[in-house]
TIDRENBA-11519 format. One line per 8 residues: number of its first residue (from 1); their letters; for each residue x, y, z of N, C-alpha, C. Coordinates in steps of 0.1 Angstrom, whole numbers, plus 5000, padded with zeros to 4 digits. Last residue first. Layout:
// TIDRENBA-11519
NUM> a> X,Y,Z,X,Y,Z,X,Y,Z  ...
END
This chain:
// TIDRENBA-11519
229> xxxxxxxx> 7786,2611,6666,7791,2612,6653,7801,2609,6657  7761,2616,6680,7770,2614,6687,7775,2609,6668  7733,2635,6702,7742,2635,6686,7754,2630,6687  7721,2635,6727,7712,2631,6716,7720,2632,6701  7742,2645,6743,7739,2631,6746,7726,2629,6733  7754,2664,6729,7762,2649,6731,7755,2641,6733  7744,2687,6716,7736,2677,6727,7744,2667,6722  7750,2719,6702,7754,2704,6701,7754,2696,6713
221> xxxxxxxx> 7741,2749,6690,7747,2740,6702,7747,2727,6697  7749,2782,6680,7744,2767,6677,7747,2761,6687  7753,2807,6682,7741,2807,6681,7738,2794,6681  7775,2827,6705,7771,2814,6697,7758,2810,6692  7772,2845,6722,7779,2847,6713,7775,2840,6697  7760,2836,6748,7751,2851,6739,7759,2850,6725  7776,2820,6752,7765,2814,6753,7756,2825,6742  7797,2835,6756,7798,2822,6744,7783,2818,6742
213> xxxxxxxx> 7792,2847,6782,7797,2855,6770,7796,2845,6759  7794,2831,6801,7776,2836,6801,7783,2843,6783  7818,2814,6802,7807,2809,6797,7795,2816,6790  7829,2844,6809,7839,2837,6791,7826,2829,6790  7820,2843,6836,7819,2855,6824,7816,2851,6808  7832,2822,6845,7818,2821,6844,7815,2834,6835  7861,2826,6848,7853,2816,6839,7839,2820,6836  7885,2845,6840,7873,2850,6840,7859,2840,6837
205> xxxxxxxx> 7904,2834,6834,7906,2847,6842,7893,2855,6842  7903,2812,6820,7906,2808,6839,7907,2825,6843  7893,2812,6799,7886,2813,6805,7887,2810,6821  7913,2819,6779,7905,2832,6784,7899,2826,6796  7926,2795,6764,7934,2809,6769,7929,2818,6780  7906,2781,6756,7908,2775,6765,7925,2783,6773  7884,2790,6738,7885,2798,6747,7895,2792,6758  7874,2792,6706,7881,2784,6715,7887,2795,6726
197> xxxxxxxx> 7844,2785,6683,7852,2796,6698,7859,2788,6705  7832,2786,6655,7840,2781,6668,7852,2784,6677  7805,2798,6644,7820,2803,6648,7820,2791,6659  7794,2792,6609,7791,2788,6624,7809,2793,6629  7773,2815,6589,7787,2808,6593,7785,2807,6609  7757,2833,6579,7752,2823,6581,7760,2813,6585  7763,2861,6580,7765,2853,6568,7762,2838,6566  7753,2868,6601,7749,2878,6591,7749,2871,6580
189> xxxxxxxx> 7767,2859,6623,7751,2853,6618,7749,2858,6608  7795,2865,6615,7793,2851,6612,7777,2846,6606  7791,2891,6627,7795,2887,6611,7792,2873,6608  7787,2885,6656,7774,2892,6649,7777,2889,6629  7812,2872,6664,7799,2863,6659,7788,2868,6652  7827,2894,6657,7830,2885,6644,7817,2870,6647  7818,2910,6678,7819,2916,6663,7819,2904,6653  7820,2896,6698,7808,2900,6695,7810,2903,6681
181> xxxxxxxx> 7852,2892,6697,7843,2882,6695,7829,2889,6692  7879,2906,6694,7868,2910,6694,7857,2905,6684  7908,2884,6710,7894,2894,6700,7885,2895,6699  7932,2894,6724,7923,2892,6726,7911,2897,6712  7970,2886,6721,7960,2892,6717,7944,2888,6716  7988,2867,6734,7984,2871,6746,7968,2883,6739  8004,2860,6716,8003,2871,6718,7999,2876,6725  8003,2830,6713,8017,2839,6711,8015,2847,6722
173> xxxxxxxx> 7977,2826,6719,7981,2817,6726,7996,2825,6723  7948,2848,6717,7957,2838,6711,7972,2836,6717  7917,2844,6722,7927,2851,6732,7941,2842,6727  7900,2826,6715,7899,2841,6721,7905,2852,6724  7906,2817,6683,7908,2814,6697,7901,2831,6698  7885,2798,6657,7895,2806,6660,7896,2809,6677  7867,2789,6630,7872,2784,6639,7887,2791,6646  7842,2793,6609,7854,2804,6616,7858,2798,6631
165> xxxxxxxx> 7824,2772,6585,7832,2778,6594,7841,2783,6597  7816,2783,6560,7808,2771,6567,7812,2773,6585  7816,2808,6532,7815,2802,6547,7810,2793,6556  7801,2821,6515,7800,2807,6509,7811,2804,6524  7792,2848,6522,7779,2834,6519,7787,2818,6519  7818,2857,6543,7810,2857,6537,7797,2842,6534  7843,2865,6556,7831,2855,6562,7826,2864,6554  7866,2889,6549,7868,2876,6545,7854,2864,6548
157> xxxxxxxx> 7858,2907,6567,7861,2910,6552,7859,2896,6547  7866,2898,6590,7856,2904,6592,7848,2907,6573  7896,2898,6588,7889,2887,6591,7873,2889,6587  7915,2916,6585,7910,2912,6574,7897,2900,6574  7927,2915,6606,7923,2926,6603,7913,2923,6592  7938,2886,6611,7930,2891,6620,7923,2904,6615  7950,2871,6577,7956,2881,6590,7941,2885,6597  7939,2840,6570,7937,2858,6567,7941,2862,6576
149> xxxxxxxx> 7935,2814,6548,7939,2821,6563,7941,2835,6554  7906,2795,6541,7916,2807,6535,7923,2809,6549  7904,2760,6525,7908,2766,6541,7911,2780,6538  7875,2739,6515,7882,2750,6511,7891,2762,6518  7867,2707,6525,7867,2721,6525,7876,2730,6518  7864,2681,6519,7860,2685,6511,7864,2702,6511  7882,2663,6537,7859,2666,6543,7863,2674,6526  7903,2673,6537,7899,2657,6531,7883,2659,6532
141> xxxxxxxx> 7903,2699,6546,7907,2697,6531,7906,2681,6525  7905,2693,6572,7893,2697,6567,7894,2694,6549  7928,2677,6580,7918,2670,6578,7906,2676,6570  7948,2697,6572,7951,2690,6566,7935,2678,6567  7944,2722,6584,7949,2724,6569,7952,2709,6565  7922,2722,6603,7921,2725,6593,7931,2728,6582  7946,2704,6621,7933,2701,6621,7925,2703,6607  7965,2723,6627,7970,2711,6617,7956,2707,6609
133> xxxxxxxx> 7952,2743,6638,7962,2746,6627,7963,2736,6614  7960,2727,6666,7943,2735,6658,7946,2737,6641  7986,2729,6667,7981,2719,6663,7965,2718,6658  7993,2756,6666,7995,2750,6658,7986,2734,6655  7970,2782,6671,7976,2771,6678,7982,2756,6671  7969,2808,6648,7963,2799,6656,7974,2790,6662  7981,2830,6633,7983,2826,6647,7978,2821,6657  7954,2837,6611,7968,2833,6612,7976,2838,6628
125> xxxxxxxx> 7919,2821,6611,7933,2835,6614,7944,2830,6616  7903,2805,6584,7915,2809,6601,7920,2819,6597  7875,2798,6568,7880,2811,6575,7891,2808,6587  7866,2772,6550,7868,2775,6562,7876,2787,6567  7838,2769,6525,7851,2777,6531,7852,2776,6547  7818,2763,6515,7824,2749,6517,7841,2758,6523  7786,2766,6504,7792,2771,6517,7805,2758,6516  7785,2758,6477,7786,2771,6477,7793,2773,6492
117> xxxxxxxx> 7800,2728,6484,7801,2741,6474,7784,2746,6474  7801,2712,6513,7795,2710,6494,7792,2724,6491  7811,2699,6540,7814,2714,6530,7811,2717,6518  7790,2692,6569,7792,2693,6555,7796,2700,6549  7800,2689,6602,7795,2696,6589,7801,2689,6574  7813,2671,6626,7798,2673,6625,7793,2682,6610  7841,2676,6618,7835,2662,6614,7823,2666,6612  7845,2693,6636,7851,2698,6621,7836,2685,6610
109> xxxxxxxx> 7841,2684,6665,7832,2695,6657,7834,2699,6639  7865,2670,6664,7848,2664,6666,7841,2675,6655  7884,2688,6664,7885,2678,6649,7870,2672,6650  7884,2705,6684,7880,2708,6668,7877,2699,6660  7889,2680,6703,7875,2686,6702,7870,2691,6691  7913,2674,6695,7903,2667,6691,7893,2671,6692  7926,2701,6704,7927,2696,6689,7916,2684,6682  7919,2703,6730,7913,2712,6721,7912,2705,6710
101> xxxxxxxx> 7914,2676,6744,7923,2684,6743,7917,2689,6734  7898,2647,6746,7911,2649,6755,7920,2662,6756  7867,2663,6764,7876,2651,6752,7891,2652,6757  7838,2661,6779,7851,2663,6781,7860,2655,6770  7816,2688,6777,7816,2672,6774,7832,2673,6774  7787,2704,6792,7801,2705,6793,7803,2689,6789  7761,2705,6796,7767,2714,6784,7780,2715,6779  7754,2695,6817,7747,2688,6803,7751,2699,6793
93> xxxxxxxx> 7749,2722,6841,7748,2708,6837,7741,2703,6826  7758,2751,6829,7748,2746,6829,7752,2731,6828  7793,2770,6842,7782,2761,6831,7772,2754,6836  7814,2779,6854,7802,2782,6859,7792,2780,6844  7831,2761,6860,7836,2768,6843,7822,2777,6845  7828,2745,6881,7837,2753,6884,7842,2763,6867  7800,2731,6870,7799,2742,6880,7816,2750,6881  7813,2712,6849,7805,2724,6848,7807,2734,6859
85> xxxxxxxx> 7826,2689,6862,7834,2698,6861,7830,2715,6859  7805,2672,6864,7813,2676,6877,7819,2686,6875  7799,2672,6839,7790,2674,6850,7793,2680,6861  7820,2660,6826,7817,2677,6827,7807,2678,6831  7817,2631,6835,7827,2641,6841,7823,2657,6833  7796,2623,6822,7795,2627,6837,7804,2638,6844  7805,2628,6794,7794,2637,6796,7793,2641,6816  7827,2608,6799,7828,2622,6793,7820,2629,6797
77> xxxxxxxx> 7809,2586,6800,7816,2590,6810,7819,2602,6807  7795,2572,6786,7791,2584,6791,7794,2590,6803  7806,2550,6783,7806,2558,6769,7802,2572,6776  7819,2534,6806,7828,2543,6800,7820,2551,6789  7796,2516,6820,7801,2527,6825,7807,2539,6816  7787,2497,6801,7779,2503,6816,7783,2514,6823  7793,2499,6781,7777,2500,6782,7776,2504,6795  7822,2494,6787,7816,2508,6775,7802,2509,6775
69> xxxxxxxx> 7825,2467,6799,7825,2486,6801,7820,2492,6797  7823,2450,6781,7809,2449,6785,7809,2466,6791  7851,2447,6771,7840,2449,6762,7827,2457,6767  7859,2438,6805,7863,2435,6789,7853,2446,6782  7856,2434,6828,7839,2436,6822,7846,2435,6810  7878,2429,6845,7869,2419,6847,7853,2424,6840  7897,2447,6830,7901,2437,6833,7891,2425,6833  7885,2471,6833,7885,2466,6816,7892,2451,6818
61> xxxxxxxx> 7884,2478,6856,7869,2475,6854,7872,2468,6836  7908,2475,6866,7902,2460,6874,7892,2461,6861  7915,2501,6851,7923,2492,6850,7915,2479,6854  7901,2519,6868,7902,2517,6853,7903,2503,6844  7911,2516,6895,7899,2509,6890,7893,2509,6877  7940,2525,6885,7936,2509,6892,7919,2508,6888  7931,2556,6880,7936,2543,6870,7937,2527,6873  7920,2562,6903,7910,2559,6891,7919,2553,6883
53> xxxxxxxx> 7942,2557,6922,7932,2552,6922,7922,2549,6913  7955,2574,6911,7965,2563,6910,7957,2556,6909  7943,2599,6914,7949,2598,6900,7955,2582,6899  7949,2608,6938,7933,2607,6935,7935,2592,6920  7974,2627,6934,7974,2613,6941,7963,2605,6939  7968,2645,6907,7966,2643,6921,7967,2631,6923  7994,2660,6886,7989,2643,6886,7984,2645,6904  7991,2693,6869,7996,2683,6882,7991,2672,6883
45> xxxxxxxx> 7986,2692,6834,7984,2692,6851,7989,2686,6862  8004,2703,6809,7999,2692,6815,7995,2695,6830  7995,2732,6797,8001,2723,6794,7999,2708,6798  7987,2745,6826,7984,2746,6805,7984,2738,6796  8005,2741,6842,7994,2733,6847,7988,2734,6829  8032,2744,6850,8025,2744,6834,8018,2738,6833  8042,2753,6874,8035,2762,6865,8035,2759,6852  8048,2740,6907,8047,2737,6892,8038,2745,6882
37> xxxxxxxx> 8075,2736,6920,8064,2748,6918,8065,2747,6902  8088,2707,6937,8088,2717,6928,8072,2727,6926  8083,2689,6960,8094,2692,6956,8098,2701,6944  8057,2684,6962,8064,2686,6976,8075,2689,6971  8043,2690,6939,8043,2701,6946,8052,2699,6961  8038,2660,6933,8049,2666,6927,8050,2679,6930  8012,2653,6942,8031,2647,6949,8039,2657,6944  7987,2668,6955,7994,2663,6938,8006,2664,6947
29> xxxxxxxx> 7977,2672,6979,7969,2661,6969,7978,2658,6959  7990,2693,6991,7996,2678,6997,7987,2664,6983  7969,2711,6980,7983,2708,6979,7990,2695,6982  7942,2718,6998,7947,2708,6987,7961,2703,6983  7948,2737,7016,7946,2724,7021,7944,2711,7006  7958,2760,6996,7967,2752,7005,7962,2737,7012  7932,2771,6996,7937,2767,6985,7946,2755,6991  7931,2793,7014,7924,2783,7013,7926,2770,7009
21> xxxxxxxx> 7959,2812,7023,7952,2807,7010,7942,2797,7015  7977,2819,7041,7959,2817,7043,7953,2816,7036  7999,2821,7035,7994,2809,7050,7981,2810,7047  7997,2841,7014,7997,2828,7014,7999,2817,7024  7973,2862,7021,7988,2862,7024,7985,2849,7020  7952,2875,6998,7949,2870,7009,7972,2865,7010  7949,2911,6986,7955,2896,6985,7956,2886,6997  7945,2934,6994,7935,2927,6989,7938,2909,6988
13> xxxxxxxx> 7967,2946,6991,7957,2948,7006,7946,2938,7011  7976,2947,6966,7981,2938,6975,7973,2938,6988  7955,2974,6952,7953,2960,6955,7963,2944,6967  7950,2995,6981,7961,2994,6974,7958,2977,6971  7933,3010,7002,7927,2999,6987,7934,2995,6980  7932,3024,7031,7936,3015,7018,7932,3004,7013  7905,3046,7036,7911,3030,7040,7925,3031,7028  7912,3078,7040,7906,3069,7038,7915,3053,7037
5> xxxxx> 7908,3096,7072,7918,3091,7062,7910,3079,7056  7902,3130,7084,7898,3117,7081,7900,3107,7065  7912,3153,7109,7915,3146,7095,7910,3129,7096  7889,3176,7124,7897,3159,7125,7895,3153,7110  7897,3207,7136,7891,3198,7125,7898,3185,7125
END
């Protein structure tokens, strides 16, 4: 009888060795990898060399257009760059707009609603990201809104009619705890509450998933290039 062995599948098997990362022909692009391993790309990103160059021509084009930039180049710049950036978040070109950082992003999105009593509540969960955090307890409450925080358990209890929005992460930023989004967008449509989804924890471990998942999740969208507030 001839013993027959199956392969290994032990995941490291699977790991490409690092001489043979792909990956590696970029490296030499950001300076600061010739002399440290840098792991708070989260945080701030490695500076690519690329980086010197678009600030010089930053720099010549407000130098010699002044004023006149912003028409011809800079307002819809945002929009170009998540053009380029869409495909690697595996997004639809013209869905991706680039600001500087979650906190502003919320604060865009906080701006686009009205909070006039009956719907004028904004729903957080406690252990948001502080500076998200800051956003609704100190700008929304000038718009007029009404902020509750509620421990996560209680969240689902808490969106009701007079709900405007549930602005909250995927995957929160302490704990590493993941939530259970289908559940709390299906609550949101029930009650007529818009959820804002921050996913900027979730979506390098699974981009194009986290996009096709937001997309079923979310029921509203916002066209930068036809709404600009």
């Amino acid at each position: 009888m001839t013993e027959v062995r199956q392969p290994n599948h032990h995941p490291s098997s699977l790991i490409p060795h690092p001489s043979t990362d792909e990956l590696l022909r970029f490296r030499a692009k950001f300076p600061i990898l010739a002399n440290t391993k840098y792991l708070v790309s989260h945080s701030l990103g490695a500076m690519p060399e690329a980086a010197r160059d678009a600030l010089e021509e930053f720099a010549d084009t407000w130098a010699s257009r002044g004023v006149r930039a912003w028409g011809e180049k800079w307002w819809m710049m945002s929009i170009d760059v998540g053009d380029v950036i869409a495909p690697l978040l595996g997004a639809a070109p013209g869905s991706v707009v680039m600001l500087p950082n979650v906190t502003t992003a919320e604060a865009v999105v906080l701006s686009s609603f009205e909070f006039e009593p009956p719907r004028n509540r904004v729903v957080i969960v406690e252990g948001e990201f502080p500076s998200v955090r800051y956003v609704y307890d100190r700008l929304a409450k000038r718009f007029g809104a009404e902020v509750i925080t509620v421990g996560y358990d209680d969240l689902l209890d808490a969106i009701d009619e007079r709900t405007q929005l549930v602005p909250m992460s995927h995957v929160f930023f302490e704990t590493s705890f993941t939530a259970d989004v289908p559940a709390i967008a299906r609550r949101c449509r029930e009650a007529g509450a818009t959820l804002v989804l921050d996913v900027f924890q979730s979506y390098r471990r699974s981009r194009a998933a986290v996009v096709k998942r937001a997309q079923r999740w979310c029921w509203t969208s916002f066209n930068p290039r036809e709404s600009f507030r």
